[in-house]
Backbone as CSV, one residue per row, in Angstrom:
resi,resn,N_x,N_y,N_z,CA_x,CA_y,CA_z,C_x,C_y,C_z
1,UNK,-6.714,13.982,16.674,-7.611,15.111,16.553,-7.246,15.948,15.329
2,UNK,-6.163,16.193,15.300,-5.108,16.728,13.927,-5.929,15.909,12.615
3,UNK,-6.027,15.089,12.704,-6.073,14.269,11.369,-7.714,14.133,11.045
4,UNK,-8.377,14.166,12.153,-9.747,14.687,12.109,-9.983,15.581,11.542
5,UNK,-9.836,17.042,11.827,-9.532,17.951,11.593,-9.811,18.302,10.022
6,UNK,-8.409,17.640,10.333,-7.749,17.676,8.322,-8.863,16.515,7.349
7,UNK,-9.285,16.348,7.798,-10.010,15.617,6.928,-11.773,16.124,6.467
8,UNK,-12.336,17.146,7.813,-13.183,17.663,7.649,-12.974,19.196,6.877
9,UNK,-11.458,19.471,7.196,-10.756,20.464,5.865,-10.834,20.016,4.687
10,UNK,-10.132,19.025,4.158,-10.262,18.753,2.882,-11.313,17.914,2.362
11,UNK,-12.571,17.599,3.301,-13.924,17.484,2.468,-14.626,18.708,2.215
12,UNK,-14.346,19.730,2.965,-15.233,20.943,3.042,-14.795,21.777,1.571
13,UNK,-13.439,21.499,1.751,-12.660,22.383,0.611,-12.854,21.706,-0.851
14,UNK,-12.212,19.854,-0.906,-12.301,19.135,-2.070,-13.921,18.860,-2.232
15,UNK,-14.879,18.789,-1.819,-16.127,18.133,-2.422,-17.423,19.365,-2.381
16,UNK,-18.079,19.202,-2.883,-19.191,20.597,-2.787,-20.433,19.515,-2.165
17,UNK,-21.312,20.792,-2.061,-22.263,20.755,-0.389,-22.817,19.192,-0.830
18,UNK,-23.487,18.795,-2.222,-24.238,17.357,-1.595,-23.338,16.421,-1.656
19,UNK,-21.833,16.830,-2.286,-20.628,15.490,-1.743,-20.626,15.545,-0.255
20,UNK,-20.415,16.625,0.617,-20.350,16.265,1.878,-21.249,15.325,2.589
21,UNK,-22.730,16.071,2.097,-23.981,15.034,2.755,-23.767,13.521,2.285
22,UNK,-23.575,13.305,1.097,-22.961,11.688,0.689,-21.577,11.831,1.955
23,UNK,-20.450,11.893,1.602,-19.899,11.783,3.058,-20.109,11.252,3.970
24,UNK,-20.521,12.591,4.762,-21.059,12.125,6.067,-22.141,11.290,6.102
25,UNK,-22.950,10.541,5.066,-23.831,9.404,5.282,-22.670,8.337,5.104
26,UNK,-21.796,8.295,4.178,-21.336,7.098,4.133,-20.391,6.669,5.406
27,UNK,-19.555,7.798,5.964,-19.249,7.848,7.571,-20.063,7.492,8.394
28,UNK,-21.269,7.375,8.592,-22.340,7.461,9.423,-22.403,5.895,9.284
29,UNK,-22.415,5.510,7.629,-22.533,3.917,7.658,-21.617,2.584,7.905
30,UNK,-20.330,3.459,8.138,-19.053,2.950,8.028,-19.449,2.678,9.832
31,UNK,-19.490,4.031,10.819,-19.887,3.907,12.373,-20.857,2.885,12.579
32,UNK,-21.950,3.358,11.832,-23.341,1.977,12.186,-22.764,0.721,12.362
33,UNK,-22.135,0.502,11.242,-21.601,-0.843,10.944,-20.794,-1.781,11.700
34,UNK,-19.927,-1.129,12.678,-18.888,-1.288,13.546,-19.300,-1.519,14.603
35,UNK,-20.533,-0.897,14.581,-20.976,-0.534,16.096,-21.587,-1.973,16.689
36,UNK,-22.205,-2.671,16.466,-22.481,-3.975,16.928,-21.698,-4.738,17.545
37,UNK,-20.400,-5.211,16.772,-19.662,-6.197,16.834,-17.985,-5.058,17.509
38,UNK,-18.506,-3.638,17.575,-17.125,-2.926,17.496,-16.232,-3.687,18.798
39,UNK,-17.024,-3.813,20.292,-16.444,-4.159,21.274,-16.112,-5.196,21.765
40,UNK,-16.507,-6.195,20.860,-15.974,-7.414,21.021,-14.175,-7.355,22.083
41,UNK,-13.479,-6.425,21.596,-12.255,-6.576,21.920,-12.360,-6.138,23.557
42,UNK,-13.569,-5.746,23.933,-13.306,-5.353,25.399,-13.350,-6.553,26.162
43,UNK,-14.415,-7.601,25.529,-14.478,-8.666,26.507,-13.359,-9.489,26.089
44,UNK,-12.623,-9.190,25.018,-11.246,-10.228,24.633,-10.410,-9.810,26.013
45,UNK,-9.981,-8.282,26.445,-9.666,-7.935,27.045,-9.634,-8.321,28.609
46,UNK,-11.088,-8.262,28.599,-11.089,-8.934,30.366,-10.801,-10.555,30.437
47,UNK,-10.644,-11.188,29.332,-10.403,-12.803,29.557,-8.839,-12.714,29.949
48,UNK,-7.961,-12.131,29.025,-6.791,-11.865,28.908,-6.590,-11.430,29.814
49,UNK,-6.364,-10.561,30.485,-6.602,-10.144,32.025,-6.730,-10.727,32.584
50,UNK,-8.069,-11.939,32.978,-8.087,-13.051,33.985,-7.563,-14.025,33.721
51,UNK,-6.465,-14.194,32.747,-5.876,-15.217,32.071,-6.639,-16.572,31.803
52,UNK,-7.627,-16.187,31.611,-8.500,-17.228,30.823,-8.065,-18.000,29.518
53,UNK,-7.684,-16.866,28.973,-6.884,-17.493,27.479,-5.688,-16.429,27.045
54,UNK,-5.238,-16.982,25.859,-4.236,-16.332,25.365,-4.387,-15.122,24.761
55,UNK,-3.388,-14.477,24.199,-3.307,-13.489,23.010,-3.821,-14.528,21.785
56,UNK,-3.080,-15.193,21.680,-3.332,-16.491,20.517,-4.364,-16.533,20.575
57,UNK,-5.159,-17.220,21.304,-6.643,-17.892,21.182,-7.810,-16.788,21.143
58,UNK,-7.569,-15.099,21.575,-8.277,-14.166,21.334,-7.997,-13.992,19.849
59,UNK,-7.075,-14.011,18.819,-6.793,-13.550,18.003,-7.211,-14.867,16.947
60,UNK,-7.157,-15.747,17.329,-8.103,-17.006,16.467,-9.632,-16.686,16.750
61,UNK,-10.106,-16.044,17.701,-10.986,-15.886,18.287,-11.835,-14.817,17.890
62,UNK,-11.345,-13.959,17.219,-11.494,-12.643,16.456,-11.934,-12.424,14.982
63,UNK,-11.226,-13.516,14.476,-10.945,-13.818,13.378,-12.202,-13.754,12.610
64,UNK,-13.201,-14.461,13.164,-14.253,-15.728,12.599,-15.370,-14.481,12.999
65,UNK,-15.034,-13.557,13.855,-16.282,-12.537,15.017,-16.165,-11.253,13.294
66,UNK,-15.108,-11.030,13.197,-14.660,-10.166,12.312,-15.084,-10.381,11.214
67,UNK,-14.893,-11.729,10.474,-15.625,-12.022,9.231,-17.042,-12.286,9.051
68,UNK,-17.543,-13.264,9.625,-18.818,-13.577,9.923,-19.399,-12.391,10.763
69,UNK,-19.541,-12.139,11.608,-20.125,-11.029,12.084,-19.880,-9.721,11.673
70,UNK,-19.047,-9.421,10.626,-18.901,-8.339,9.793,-19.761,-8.902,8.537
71,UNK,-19.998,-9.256,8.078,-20.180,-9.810,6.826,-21.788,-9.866,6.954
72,UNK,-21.987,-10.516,8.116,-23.494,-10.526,8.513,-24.234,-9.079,8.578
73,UNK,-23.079,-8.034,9.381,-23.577,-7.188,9.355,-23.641,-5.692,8.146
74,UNK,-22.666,-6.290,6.788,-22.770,-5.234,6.092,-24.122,-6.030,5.299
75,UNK,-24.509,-7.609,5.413,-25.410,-7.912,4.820,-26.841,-6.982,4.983
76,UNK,-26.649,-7.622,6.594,-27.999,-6.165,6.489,-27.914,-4.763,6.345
77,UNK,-26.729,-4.447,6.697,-27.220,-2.887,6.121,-27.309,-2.296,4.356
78,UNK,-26.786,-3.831,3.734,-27.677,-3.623,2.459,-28.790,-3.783,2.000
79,UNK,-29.567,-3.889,3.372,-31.123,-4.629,2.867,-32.057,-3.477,2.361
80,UNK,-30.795,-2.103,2.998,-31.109,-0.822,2.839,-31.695,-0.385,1.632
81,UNK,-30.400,-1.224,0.672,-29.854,-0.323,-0.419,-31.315,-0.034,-1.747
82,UNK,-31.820,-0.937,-1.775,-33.288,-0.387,-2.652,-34.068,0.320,-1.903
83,UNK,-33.787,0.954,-0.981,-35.052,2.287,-0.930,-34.166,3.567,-0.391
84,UNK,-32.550,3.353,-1.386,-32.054,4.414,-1.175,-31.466,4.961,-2.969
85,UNK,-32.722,4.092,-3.794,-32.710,4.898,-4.936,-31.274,4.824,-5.690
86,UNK,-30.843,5.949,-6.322,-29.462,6.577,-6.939,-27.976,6.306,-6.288
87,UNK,-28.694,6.683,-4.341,-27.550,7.072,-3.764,-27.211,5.338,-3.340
88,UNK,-27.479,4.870,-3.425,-27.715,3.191,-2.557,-26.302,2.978,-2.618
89,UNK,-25.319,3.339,-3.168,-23.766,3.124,-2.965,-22.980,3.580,-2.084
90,UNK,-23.650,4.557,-1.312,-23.209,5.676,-0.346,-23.268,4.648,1.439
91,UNK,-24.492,3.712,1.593,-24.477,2.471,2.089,-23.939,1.524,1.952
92,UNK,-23.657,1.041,0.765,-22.502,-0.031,0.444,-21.681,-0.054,0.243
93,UNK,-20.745,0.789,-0.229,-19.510,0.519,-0.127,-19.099,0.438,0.932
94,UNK,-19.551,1.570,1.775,-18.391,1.571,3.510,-19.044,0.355,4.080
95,UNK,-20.234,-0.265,3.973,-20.638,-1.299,4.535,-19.995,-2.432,3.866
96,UNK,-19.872,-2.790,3.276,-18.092,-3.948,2.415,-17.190,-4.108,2.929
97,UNK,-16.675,-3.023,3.583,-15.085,-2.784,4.338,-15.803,-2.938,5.674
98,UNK,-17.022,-3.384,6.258,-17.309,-3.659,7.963,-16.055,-5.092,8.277
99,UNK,-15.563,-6.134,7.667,-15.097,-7.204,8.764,-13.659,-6.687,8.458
100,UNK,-13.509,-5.725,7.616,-11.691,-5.513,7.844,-12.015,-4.385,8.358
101,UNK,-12.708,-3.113,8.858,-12.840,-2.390,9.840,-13.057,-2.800,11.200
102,UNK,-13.470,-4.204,11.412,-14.016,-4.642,12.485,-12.681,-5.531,12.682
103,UNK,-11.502,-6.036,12.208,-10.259,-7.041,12.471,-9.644,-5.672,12.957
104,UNK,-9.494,-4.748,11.838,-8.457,-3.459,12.824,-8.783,-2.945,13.955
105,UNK,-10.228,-3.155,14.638,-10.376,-2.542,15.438,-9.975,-3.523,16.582
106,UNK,-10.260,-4.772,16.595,-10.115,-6.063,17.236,-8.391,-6.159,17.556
107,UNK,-7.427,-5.814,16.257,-6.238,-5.519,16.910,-6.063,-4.818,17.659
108,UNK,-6.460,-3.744,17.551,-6.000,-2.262,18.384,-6.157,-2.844,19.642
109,UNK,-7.224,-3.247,19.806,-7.929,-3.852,21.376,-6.588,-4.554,21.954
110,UNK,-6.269,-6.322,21.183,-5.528,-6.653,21.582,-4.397,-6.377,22.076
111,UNK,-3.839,-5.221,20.707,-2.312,-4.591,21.091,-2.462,-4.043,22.359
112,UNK,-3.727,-3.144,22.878,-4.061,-2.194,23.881,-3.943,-3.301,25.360
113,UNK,-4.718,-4.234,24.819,-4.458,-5.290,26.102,-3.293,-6.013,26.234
114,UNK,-2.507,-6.431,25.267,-0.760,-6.822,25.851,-0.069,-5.919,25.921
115,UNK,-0.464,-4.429,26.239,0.568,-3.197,26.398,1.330,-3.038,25.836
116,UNK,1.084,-2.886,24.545,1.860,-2.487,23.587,1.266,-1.525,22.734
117,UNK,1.888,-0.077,23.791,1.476,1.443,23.556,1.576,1.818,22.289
118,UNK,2.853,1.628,22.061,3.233,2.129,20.767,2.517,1.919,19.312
119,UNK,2.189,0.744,19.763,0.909,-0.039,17.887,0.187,0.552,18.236
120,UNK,-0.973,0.371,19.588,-1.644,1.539,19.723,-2.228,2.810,18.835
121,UNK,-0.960,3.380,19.476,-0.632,4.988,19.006,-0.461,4.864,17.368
122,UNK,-0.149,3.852,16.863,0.152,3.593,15.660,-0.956,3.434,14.463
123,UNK,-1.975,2.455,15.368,-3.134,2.212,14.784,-4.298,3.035,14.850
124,UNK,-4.215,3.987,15.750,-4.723,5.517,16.069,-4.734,6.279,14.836
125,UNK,-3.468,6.327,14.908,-3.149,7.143,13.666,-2.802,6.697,12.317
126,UNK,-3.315,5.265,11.861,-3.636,4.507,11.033,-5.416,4.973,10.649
127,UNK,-5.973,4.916,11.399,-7.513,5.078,11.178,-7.712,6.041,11.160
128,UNK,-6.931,6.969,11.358,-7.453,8.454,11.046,-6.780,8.848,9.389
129,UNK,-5.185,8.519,9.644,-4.468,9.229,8.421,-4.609,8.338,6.979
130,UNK,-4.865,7.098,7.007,-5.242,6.308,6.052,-6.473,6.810,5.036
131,UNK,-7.012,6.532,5.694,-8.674,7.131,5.022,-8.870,8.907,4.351
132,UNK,-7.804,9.564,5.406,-7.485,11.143,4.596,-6.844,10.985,3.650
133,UNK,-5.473,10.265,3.645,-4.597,10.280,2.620,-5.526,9.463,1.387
134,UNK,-6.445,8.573,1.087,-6.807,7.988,-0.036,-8.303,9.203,-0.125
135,UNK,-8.609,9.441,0.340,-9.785,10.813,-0.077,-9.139,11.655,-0.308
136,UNK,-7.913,12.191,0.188,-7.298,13.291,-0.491,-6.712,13.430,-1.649
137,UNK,-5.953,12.273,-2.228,-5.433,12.054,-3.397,-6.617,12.035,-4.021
138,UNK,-7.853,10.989,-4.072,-8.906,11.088,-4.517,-9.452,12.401,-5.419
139,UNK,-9.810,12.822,-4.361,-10.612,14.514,-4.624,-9.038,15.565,-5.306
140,UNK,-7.995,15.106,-4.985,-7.178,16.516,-5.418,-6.796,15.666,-6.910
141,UNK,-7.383,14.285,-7.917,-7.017,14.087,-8.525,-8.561,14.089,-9.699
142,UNK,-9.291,14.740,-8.832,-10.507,14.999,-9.263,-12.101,14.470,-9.635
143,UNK,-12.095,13.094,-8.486,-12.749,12.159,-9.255,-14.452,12.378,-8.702
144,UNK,-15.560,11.846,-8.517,-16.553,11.985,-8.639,-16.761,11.379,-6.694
145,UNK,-17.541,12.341,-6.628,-17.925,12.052,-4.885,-18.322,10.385,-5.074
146,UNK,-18.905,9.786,-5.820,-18.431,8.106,-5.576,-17.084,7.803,-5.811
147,UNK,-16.147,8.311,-6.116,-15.355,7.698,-6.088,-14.133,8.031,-5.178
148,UNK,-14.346,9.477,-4.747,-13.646,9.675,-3.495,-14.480,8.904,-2.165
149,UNK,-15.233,8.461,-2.024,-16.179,7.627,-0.992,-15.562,6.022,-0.996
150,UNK,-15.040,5.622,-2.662,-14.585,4.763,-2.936,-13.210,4.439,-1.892
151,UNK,-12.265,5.541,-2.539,-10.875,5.497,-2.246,-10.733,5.966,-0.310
152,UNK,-11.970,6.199,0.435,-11.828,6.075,1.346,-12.182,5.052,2.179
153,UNK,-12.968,4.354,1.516,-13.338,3.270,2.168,-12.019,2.177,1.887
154,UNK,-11.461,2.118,0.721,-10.333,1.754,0.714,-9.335,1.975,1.608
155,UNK,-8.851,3.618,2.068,-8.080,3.908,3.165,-8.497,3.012,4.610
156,UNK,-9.515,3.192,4.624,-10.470,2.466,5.852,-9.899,0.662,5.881
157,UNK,-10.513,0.459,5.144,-10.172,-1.355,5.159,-8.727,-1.591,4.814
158,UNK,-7.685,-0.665,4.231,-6.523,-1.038,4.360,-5.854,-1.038,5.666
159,UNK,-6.292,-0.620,6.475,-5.706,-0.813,8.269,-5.614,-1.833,8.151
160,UNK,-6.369,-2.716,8.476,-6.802,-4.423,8.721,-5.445,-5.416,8.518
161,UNK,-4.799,-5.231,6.970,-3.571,-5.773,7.005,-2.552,-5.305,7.827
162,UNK,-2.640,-3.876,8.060,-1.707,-3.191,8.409,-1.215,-3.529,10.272
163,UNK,-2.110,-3.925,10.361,-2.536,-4.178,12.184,-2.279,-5.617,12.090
164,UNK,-3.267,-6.652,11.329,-2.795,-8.068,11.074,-1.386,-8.906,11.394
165,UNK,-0.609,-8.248,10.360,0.688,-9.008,10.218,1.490,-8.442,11.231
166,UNK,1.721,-7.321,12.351,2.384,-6.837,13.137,1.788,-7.689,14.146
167,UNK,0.501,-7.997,14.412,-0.102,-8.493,15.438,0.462,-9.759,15.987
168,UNK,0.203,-10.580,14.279,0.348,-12.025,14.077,2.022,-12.187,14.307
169,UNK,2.630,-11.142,14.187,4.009,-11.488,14.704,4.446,-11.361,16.298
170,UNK,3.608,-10.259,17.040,3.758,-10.375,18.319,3.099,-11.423,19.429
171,UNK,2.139,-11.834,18.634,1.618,-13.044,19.874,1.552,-14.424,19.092
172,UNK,1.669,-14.276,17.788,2.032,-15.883,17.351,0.556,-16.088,16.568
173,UNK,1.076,-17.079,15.677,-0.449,-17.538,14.865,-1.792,-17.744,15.544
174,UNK,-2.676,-17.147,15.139,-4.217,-17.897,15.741,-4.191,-19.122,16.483
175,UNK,-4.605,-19.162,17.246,-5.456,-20.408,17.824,-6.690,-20.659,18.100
């Protein structure tokens, strides 16, 4: 909530009124985007649970949902981008970073379902403080509301590794 917070602080403070509205559209497109494919990890969840399959085989299983079904879906939300004129970047970029927003979220799930609180809590506060810290340097280094939109969408899709290789070490390579 802290990091929420702070982040609607230092857009209010670093960007003036039509950087925010870019902002919060490109937030808005970053949510859209996720939102389809976001819960995949719930039904990973109940298999795992009924021991249907593994951690492994959810996480091979993810993989392919994350790329392809991310990929599919920032496709269309660029179908947008010519009848959004000037701003048409404010849609695409955060829509680019949908299948590595959509793998970090797919970890979290998993970590959440082999009880392992702590990544969790980790990756919580990965998706919040990531994306402040590269808009904040951004804007306090002065650059142009595309390009603080840039460096957050960057914060954003850098989770993905960050969740990845911790993952891939606790339950073992894909299957």
């Amino acid at each position: 909530a802290v990091l929420g917070v702070a982040m609607v602080i230092v857009t209010a403070r670093l960007m003036e009124p039509s950087g925010r509205g870019l902002f919060a559209l490109a937030s808005l497109t970053a949510v859209l985007c996720s939102l389809p494919l976001g819960s995949v990890w719930n039904a990973s969840a109940v298999e795992l649970a009924h021991g249907r399959t593994s951690a492994r085989q959810i996480l091979g299983a993810n993989l392919p949902i994350a790329f392809v079904g991310g990929t599919i879906t920032a496709l269309v939300a660029l179908t947008l981008v010519p009848f959004l004129g000037g701003h048409w970047w404010v849609v695409a970029i955060p829509a680019l970073a949908t299948p590595a927003v959509l793998l970090s979220r797919y970890g979290e799930g998993l970590f959440q379902s082999i009880g392992h609180v702590r990544a969790v809590n980790w990756v919580t506060v990965g998706r919040m403080g990531l994306p402040l810290i590269a808009i904040s340097g951004a804007l306090a280094a002065g650059v142009s509301d595309r390009g603080a939109i840039i460096a957050w969408t960057i914060g954003l899709a850098a989770l993905a590794p960050l969740v990845y290789v911790p993952l891939r070490r606790r339950v073992g390579p894909p299957q």
